[in-house]
VOBA-1610 file (N, C-alpha, C; in pm, whole numbers, padded with zeros to 5 digits, always signed):
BEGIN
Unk+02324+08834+08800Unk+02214+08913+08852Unk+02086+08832+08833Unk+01968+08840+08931Unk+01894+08732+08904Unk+01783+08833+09000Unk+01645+08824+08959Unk+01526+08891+08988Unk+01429+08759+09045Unk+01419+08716+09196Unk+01345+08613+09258Unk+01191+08675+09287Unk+01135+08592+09321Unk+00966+08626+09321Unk+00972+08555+09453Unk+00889+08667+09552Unk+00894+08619+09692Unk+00767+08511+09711Unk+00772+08374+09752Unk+00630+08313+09755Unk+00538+08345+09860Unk+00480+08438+09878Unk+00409+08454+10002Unk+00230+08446+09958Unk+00185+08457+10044Unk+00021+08534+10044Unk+00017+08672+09961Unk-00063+08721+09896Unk-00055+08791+09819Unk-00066+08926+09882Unk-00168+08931+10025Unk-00170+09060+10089Unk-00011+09083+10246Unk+00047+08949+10213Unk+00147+08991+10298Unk+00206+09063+10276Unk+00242+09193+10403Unk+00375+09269+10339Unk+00487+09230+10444Unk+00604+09260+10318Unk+00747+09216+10355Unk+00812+09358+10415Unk+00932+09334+10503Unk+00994+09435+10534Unk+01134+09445+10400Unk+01131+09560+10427Unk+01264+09622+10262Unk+01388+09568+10343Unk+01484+09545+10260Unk+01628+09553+10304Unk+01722+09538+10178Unk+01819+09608+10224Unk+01936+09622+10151Unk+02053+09542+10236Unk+02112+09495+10120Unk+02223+09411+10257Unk+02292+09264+10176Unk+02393+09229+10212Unk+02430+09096+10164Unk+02315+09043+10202Unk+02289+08881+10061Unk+02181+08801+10121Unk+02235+08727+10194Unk+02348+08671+10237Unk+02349+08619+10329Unk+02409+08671+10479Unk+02361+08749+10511Unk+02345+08873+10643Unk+02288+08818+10735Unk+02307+08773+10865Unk+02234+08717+10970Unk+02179+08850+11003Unk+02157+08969+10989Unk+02014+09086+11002Unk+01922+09024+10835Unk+01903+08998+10770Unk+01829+08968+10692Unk+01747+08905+10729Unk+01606+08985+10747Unk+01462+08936+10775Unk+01475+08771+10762Unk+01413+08685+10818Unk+01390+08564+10787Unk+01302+08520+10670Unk+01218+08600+10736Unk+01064+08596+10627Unk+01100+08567+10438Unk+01205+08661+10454Unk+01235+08698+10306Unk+01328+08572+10225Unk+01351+08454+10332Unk+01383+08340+10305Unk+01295+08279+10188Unk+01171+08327+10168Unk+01036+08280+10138Unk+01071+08356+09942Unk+01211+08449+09926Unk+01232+08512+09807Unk+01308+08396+09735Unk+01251+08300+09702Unk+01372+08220+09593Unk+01361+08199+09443Unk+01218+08152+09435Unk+01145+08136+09272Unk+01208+08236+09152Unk+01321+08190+09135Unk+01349+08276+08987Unk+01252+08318+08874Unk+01327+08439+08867Unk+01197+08491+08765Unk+01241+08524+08591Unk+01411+08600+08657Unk+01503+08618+08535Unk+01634+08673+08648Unk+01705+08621+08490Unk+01881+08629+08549Unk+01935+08634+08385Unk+02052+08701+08446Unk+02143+08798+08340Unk+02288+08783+08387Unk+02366+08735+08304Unk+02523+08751+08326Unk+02593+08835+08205Unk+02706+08831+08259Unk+02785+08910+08135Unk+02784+08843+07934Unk+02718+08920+07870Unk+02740+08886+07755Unk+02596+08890+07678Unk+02506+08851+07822Unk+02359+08764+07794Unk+02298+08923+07708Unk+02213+08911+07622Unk+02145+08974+07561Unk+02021+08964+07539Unk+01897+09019+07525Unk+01770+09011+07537Unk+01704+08889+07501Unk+01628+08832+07604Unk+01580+08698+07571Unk+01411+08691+07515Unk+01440+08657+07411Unk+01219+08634+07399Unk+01192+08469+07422Unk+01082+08497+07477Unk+00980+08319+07513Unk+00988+08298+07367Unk+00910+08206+07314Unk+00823+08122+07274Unk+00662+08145+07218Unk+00619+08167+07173Unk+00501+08233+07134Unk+00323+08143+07234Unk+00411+08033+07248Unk+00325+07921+07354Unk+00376+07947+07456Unk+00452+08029+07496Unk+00484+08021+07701Unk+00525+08181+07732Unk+00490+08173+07842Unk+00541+08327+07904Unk+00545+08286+08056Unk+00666+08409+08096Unk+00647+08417+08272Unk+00526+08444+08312Unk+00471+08348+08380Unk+00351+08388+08500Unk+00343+08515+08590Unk+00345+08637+08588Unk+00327+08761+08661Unk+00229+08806+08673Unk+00197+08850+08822Unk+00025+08884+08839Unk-00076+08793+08881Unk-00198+08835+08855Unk-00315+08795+08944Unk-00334+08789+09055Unk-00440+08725+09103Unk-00462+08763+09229Unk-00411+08675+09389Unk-00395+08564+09359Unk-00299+08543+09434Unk-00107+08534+09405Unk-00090+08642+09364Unk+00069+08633+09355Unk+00091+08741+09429Unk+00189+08746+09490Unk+00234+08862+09565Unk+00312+08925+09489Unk+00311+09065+09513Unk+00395+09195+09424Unk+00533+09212+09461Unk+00634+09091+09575Unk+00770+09156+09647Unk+00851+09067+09535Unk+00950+09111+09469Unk+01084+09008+09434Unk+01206+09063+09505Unk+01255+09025+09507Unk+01466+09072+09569Unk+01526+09063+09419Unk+01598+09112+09403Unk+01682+09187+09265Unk+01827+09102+09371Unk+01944+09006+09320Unk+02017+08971+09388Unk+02128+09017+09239Unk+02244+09099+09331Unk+02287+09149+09196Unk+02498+09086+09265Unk+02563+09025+09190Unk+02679+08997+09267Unk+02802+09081+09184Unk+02854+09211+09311Unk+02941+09266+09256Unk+03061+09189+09300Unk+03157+09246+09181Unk+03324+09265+09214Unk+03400+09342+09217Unk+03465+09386+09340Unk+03470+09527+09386Unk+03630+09470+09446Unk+03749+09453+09410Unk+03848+09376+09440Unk+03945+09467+09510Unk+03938+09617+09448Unk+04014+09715+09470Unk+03935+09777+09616Unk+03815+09773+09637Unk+03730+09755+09761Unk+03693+09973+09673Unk+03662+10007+09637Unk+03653+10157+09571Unk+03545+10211+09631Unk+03512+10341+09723Unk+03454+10365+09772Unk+03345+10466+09664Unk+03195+10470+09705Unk+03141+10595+09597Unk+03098+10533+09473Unk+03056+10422+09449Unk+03025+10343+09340Unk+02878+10418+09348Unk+02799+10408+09278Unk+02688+10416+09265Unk+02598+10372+09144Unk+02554+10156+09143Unk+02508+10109+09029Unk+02356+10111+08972Unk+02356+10131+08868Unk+02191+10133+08814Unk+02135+10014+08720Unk+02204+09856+08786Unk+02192+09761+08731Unk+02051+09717+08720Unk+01943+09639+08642Unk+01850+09616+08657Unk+01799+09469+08573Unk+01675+09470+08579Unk+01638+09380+08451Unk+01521+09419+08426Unk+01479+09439+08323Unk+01335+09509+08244Unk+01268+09381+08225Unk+01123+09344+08269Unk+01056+09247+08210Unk+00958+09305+08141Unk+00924+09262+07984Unk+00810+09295+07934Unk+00689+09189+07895Unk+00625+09254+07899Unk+00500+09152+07938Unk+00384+09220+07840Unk+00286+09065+07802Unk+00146+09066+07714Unk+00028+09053+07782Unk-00055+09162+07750Unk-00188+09122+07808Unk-00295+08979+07758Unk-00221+08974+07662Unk-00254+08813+07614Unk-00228+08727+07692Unk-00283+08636+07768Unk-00230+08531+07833Unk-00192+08451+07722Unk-00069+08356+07717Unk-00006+08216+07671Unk-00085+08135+07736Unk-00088+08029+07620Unk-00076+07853+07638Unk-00025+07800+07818Unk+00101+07835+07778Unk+00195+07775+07906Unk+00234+07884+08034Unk+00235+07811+08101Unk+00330+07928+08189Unk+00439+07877+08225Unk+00596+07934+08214Unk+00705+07857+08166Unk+00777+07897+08331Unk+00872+07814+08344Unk+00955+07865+08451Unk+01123+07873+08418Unk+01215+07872+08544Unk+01357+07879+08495Unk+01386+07774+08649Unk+01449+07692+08572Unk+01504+07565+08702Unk+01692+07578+08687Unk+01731+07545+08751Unk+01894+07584+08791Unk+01908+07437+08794Unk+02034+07389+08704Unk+02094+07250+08719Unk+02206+07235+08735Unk+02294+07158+08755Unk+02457+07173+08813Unk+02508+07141+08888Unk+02594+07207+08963Unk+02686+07195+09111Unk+02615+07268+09159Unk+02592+07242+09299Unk+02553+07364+09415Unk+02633+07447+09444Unk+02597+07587+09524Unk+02706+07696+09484Unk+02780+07659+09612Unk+02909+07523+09641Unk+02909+07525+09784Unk+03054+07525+09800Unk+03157+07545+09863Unk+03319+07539+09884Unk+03309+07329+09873Unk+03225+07258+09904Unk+03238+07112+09879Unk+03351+07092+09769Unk+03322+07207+09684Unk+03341+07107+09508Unk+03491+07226+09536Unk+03573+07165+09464Unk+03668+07247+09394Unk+03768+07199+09326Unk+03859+07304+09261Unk+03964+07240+09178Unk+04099+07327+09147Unk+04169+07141+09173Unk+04309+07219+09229Unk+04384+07309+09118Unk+04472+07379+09186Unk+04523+07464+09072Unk+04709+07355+08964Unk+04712+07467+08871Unk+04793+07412+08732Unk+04708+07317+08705Unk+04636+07324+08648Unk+04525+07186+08612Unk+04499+07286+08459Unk+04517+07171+08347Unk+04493+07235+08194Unk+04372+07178+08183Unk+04313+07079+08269Unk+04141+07063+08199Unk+04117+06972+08290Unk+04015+07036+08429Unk+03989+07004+08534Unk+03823+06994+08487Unk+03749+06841+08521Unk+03579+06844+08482Unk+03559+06786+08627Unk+03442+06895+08660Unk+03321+06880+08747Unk+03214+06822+08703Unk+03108+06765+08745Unk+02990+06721+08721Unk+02866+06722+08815Unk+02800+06841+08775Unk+02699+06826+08868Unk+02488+06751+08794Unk+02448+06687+08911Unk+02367+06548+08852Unk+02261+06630+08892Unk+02152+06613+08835Unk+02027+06599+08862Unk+01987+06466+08812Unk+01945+06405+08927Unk+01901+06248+08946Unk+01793+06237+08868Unk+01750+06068+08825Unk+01591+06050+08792Unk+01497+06036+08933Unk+01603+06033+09048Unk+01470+06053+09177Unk+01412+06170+09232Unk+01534+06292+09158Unk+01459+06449+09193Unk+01315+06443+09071Unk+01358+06441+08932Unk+01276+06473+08877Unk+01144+06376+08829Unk+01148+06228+08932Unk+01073+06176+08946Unk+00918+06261+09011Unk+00996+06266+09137Unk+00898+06349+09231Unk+00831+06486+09185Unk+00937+06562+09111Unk+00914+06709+09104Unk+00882+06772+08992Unk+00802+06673+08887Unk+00829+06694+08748Unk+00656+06654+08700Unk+00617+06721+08637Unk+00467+06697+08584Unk+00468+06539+08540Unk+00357+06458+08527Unk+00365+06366+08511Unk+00372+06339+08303Unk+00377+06444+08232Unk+00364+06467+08124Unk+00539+06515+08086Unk+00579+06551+08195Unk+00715+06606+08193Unk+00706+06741+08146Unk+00822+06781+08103Unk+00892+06970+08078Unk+00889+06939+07922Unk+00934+07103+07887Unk+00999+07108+07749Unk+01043+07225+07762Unk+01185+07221+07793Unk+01270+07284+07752Unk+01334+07358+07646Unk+01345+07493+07649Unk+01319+07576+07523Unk+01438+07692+07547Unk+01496+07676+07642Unk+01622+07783+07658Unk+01716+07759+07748Unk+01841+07823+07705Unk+01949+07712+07827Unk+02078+07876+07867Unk+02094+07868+07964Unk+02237+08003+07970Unk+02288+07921+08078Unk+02415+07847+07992Unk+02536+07811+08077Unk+02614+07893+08151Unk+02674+07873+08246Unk+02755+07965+08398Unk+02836+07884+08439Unk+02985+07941+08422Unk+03093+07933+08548Unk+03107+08052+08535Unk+03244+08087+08674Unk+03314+08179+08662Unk+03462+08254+08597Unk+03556+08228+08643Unk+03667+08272+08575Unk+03708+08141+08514Unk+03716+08040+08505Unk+03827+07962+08490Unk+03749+07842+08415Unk+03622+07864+08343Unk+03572+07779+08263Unk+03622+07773+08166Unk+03613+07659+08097Unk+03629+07630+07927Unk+03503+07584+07845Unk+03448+07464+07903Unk+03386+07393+07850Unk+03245+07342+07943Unk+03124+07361+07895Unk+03044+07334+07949Unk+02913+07259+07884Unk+02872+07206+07909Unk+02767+07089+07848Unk+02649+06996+07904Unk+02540+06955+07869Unk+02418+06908+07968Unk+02378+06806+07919Unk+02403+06677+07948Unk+02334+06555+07905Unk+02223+06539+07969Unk+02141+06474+07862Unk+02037+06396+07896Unk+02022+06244+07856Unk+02002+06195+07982Unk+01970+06091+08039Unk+01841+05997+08054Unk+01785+05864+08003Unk+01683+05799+08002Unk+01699+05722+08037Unk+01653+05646+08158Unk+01733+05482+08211Unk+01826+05510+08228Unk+01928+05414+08137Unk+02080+05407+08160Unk+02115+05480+08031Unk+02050+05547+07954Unk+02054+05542+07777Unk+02053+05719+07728Unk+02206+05744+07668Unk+02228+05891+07675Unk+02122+05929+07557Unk+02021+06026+07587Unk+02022+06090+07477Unk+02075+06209+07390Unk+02007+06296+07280Unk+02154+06380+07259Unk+02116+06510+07344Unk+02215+06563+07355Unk+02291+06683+07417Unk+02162+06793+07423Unk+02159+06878+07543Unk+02022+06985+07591Unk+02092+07090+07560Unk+02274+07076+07558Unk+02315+07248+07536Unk+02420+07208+07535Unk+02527+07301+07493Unk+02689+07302+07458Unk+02794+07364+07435Unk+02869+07422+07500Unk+02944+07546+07438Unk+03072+07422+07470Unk+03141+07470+07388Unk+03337+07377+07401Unk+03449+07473+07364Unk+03404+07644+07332Unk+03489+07743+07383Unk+03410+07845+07491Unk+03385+07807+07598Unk+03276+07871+07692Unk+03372+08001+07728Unk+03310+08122+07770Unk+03368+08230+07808Unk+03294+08331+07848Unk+03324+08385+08014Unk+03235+08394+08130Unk+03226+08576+08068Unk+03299+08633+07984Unk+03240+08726+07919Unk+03130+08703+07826Unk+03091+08643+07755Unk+02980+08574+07683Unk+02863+08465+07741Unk+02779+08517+07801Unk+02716+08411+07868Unk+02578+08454+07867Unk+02572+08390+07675Unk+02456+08432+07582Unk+02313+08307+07680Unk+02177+08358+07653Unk+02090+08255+07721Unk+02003+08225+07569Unk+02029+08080+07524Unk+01993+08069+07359Unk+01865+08003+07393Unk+01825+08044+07330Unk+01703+07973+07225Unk+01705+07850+07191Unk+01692+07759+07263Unk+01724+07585+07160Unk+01627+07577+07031Unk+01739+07557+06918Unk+01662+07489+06798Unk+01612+07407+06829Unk+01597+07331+06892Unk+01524+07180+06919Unk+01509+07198+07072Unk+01370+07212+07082Unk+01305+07186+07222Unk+01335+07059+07272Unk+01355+07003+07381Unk+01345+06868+07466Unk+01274+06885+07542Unk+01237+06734+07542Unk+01114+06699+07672Unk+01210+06591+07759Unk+01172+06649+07893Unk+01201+06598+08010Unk+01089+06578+08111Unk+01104+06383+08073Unk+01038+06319+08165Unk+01024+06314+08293Unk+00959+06286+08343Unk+00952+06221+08505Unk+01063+06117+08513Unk+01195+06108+08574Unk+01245+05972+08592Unk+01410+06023+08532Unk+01401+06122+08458Unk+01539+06134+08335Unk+01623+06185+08426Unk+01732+06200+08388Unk+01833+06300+08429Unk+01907+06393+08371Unk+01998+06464+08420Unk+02037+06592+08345Unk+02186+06598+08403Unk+02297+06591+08356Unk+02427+06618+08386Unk+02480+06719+08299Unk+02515+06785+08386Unk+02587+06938+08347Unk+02738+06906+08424Unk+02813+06898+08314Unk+02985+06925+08310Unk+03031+07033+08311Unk+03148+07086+08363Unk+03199+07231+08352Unk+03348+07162+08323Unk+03436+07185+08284Unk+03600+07186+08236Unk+03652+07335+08264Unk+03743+07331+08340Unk+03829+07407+08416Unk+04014+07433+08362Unk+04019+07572+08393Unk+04169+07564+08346Unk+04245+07635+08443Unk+04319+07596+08540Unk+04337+07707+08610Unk+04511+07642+08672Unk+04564+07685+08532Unk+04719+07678+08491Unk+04789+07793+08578Unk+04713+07935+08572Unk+04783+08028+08639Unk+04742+08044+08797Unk+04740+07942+08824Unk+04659+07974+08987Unk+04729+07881+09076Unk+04785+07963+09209Unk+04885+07898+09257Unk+04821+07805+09399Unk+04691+07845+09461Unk+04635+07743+09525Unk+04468+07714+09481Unk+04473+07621+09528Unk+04295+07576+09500Unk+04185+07646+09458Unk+04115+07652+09336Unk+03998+07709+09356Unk+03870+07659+09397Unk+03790+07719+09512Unk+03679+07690+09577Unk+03524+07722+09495Unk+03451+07642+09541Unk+03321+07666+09489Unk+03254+07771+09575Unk+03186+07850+09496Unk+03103+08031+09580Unk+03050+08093+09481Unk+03045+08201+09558Unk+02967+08289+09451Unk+03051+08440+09419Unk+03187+08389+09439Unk+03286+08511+09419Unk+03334+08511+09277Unk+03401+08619+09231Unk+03392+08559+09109Unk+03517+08480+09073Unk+03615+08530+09206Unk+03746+08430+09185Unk+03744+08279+09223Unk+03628+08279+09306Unk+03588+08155+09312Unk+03489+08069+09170Unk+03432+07933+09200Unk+03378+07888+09074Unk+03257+07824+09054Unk+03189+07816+08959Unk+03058+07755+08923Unk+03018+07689+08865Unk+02917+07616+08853Unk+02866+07511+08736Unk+02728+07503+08716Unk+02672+07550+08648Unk+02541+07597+08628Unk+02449+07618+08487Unk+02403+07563+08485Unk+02269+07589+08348Unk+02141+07586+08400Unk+02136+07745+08372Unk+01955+07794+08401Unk+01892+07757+08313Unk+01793+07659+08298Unk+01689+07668+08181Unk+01563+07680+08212Unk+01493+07775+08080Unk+01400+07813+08067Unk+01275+07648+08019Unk+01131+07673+08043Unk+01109+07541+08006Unk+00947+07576+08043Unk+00877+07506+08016Unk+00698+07485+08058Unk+00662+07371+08086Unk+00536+07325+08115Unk+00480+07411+08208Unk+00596+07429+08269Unk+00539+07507+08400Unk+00621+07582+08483Unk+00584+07445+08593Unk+00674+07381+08688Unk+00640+07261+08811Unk+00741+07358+08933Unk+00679+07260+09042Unk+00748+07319+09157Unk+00918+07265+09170Unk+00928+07205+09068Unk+01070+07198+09063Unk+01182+07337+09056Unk+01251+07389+09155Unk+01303+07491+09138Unk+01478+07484+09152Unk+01548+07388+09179Unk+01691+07342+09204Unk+01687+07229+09167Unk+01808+07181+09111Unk+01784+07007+09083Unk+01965+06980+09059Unk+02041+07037+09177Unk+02170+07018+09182Unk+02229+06941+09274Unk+02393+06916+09255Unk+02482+06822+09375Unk+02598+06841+09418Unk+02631+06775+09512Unk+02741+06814+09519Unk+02815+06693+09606Unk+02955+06709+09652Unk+02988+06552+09702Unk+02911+06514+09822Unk+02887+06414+09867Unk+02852+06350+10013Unk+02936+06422+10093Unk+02886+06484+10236Unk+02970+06569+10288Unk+03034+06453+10417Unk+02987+06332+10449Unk+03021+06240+10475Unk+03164+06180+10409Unk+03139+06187+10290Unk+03266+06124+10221Unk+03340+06239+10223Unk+03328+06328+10220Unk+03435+06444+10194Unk+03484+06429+10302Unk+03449+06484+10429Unk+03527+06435+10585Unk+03647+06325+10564Unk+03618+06242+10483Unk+03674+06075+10490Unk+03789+06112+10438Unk+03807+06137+10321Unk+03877+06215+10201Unk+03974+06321+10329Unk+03918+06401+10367Unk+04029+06502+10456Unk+04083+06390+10594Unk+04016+06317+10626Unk+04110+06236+10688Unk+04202+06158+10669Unk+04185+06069+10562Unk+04274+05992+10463Unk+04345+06101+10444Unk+04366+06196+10395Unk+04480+06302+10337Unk+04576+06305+10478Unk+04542+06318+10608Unk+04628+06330+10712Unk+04658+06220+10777Unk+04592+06100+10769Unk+04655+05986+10827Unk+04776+05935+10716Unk+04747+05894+10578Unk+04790+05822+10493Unk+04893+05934+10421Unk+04842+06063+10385Unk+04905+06150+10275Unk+05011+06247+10405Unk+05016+06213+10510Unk+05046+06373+10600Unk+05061+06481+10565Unk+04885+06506+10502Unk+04918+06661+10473Unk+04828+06735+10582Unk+04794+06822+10614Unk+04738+06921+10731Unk+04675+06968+10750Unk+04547+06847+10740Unk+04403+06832+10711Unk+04395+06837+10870Unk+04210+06855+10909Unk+04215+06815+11040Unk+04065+06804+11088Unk+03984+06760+11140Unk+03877+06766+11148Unk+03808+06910+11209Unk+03930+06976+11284Unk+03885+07110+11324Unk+03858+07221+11272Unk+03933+07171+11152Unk+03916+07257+11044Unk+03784+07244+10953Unk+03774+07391+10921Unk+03626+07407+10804Unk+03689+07347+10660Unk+03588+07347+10556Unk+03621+07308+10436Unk+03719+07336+10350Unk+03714+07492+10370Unk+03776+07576+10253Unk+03960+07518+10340Unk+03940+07542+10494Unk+04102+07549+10540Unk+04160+07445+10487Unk+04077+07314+10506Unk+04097+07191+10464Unk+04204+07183+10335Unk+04081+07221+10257Unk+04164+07180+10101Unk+04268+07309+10115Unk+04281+07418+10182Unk+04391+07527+10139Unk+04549+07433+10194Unk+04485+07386+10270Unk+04625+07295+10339Unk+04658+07185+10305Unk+04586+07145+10167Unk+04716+07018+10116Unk+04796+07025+10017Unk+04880+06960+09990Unk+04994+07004+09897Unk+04932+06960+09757Unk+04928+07065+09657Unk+04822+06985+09547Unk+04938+06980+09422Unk+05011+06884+09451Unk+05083+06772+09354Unk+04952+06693+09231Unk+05039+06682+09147Unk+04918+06691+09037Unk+04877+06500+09046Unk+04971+06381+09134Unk+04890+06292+09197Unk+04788+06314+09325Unk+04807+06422+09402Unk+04701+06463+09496Unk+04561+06563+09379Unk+04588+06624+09294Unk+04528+06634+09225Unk+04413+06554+09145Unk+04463+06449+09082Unk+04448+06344+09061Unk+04321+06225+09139Unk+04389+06209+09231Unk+04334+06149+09347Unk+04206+06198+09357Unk+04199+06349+09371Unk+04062+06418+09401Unk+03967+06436+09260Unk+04013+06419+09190Unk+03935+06383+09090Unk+03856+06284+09041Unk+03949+06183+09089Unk+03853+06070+09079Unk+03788+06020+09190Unk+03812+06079+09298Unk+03695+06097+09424Unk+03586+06149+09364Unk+03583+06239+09311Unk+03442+06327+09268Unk+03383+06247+09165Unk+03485+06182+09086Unk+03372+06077+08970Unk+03348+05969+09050Unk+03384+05938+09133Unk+03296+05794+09219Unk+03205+05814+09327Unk+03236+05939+09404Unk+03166+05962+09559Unk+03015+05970+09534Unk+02943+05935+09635Unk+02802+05920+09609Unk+02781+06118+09629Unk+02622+06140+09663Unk+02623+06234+09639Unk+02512+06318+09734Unk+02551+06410+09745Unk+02449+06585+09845Unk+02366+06627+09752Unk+02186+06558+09746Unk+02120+06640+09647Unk+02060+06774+09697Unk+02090+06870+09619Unk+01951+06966+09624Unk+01837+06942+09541Unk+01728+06893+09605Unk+01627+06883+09501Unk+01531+06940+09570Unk+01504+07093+09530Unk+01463+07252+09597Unk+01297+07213+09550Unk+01213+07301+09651Unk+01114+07347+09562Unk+01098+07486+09566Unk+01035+07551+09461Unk+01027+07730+09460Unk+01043+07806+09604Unk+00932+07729+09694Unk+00943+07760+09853Unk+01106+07783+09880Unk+01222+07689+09863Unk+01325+07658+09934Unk+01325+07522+10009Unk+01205+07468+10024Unk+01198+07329+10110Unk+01268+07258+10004Unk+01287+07109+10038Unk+01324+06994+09944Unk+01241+06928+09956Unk+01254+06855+09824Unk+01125+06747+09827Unk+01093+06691+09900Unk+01016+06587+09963Unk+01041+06502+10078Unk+01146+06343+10010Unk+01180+06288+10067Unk+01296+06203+10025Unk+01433+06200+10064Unk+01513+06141+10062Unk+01646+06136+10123Unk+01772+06146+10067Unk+01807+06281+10041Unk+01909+06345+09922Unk+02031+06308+09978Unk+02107+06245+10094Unk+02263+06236+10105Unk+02288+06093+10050Unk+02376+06046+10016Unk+02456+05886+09982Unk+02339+05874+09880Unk+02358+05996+09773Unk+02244+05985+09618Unk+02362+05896+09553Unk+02318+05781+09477Unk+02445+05718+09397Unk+02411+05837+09264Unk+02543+05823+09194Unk+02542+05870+09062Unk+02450+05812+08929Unk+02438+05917+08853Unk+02374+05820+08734Unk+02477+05771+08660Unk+02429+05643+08656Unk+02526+05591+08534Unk+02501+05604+08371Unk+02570+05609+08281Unk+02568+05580+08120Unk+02588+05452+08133Unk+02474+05395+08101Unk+02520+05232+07985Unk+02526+05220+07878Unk+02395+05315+07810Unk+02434+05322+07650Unk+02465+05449+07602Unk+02561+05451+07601Unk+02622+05619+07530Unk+02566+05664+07385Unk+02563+05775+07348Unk+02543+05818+07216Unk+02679+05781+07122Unk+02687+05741+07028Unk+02805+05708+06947Unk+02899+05854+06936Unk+03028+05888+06894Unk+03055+05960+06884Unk+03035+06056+06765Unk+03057+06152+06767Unk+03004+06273+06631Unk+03097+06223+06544Unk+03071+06256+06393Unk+03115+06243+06318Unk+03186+06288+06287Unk+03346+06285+06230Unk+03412+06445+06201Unk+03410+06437+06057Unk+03449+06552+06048Unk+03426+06627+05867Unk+03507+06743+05855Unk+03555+06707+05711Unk+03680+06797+05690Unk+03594+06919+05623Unk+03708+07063+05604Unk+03652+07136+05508Unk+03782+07184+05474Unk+03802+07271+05348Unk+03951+07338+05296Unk+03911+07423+05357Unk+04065+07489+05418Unk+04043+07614+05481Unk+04202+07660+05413Unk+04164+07739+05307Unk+04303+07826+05212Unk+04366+07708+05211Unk+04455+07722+05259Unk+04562+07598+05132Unk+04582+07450+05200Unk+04538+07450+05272Unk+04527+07316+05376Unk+04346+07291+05425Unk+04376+07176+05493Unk+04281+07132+05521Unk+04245+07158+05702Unk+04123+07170+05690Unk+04121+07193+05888Unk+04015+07089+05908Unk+04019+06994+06017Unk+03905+06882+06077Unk+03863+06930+06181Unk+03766+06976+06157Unk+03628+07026+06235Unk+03532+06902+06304Unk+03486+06900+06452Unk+03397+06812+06524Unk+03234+06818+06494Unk+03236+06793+06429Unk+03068+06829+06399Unk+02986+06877+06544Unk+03011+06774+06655Unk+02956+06824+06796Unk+03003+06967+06831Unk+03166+06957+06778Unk+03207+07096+06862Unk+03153+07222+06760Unk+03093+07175+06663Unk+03088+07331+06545Unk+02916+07348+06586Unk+02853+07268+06642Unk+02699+07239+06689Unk+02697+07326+06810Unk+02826+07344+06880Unk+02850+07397+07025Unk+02849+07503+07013Unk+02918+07582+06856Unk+02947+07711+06863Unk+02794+07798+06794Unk+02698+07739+06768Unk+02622+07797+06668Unk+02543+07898+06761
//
């Protein structure tokens, strides 16, 4: 569930609607609703700022419209529902220091990405480049102060590097038993600053042992996601900073599958038919995996509006690691009559 702030003129008025957002009757205008304001998933529990930052709401040029975008699952299709879902914002007549925003990093929500099924630990990776947040990033950079990781059913593991040059620094967020009933939005003990130039890779790890064909990227919930909203100040017009494969190379990929693999790919076909029609043998499996760690890349690099930056987001190369962080240390503790070895990273993940 997620509460957008429409960017308009402040005396424009919008027309109301109820309706899927993506409804070809859906006003155009209301295209203009994207700027996150707050979002809530299952588990998440009341979030406070920072005593230096708050949401920007009000004055005189902001306009009063948001869209409330709320995504049910209704599988049994049950007629007569009637929900009173919401989100309460509370607010100080004190103005803050900062005015903070919430930027979305990850995979884009698109059928591009997916992952095949019987897979015990399937990783996605979605980039935010140092050329999005070159452009779109104060010249002082962010500081990041809150993080709520997102997939859907079939996550395990989710995590956000940060990136300097070629040179990892440590970790923006971490869960390594992730679970889409719990999808707390924390507080970082340790703020980060994010430069102009850095990058941000958000991993998702996948399990989807009981699933007998492909799962697609969407916004269903049987479908899947990869996502970390973070909270952060100032607030920049940076509002998306996600990827997804070259849709160029993906074409290539479904052709190679029917010339070379004869499986029953076809160019006439849309995305989703595509991948429903190949045989996903855990070397065709395989295969597509390491397509996704090499293929160049589809940026979204959004601004609050919905425009993209100006710049040229398809055939984005990947970021590379040259200098990695060393690995965590492990450390034992007695646990009753034996001993248990605990990851220091992974017990950092659970806190």
């Amino acid at each position: 569930m997620e509460v957008f702030h429409c960017e308009v003129e402040a005396d424009k008025k919008l027309p109301p609607w109820k309706g899927p957002c993506s409804s070809p009757e859906k006003p155009k205008i209301l295209e203009a609703c994207k700027r996150v304001l707050a979002a809530w998933a299952m588990g998440a529990l009341p979030f406070t700022y920072p005593e230096e930052a708050g949401l920007p709401i009000g004055g005189p040029e902001f306009s009063r419209y948001v869209m409330l975008e709320v995504h049910y699952n209704n599988p049994e299709l049950k007629e007569g529902v009637i929900d009173s879902s919401g989100i309460k914002l509370t607010y100080t007549p004190s103005l803050r220091e900062y005015d903070a925003g919430v930027m979305e990093l990850g995979l884009e929500y698109t059928n591009k990405m997916a992952i095949p099924p019987h897979q015990a630990d399937f990783k996605l990776t979605g980039y935010c480049v140092a050329e999005c947040t070159r452009v779109g990033l104060p010249a002082k950079g962010i500081v990041i102060f809150g993080s709520q990781l997102h997939t859907h059913l079939t996550g395990t593991k989710v995590y956000t590097k940060h990136i300097r040059g070629s040179a990892e620094l440590p970790e923006l967020n971490r869960d390594n038993h992730y679970s889409t009933h719990f999808q707390e939005i924390r507080r970082l003990k340790r703020q980060v600053r994010i430069l102009p130039g850095d990058s941000l890779l958000t991993t998702c790890h996948y399990s989807t042992m009981d699933r007998e064909n492909i799962t697609l990227g969407g916004y269903a919930i049987s479908e899947e996601m990869c996502v970390n909203y973070v909270h952060y100040y100032p607030k920049s017009d940076l509002e998306v900073c996600k990827s997804s494969i070259d849709t160029k190379v993906l074409g290539s990929y479904f052709r190679y599958m029917k010339q070379y693999n004869d499986e029953a790919t076809s160019e006439s076909k849309g995305v989703d038919e595509n991948y429903q029609s190949i045989h996903w043998s855990q070397a065709n499996a395989d295969f597509l995996y390491h397509l996704y760690s090499s293929a160049p890349l589809s940026m979204q690099c959004n601004q609050s509006s919905g425009d993209r930056f100006p710049g040229y987001w398809n055939g984005t190369p990947k970021t590379e690691i040259l200098y990695p962080l060393p690995p965590q240390k492990r450390r034992c503790t007695s646990a009753g009559a034996g001993k248990s070895y605990i990851d220091a990273e992974e017990e950092e993940g659970e806190e």
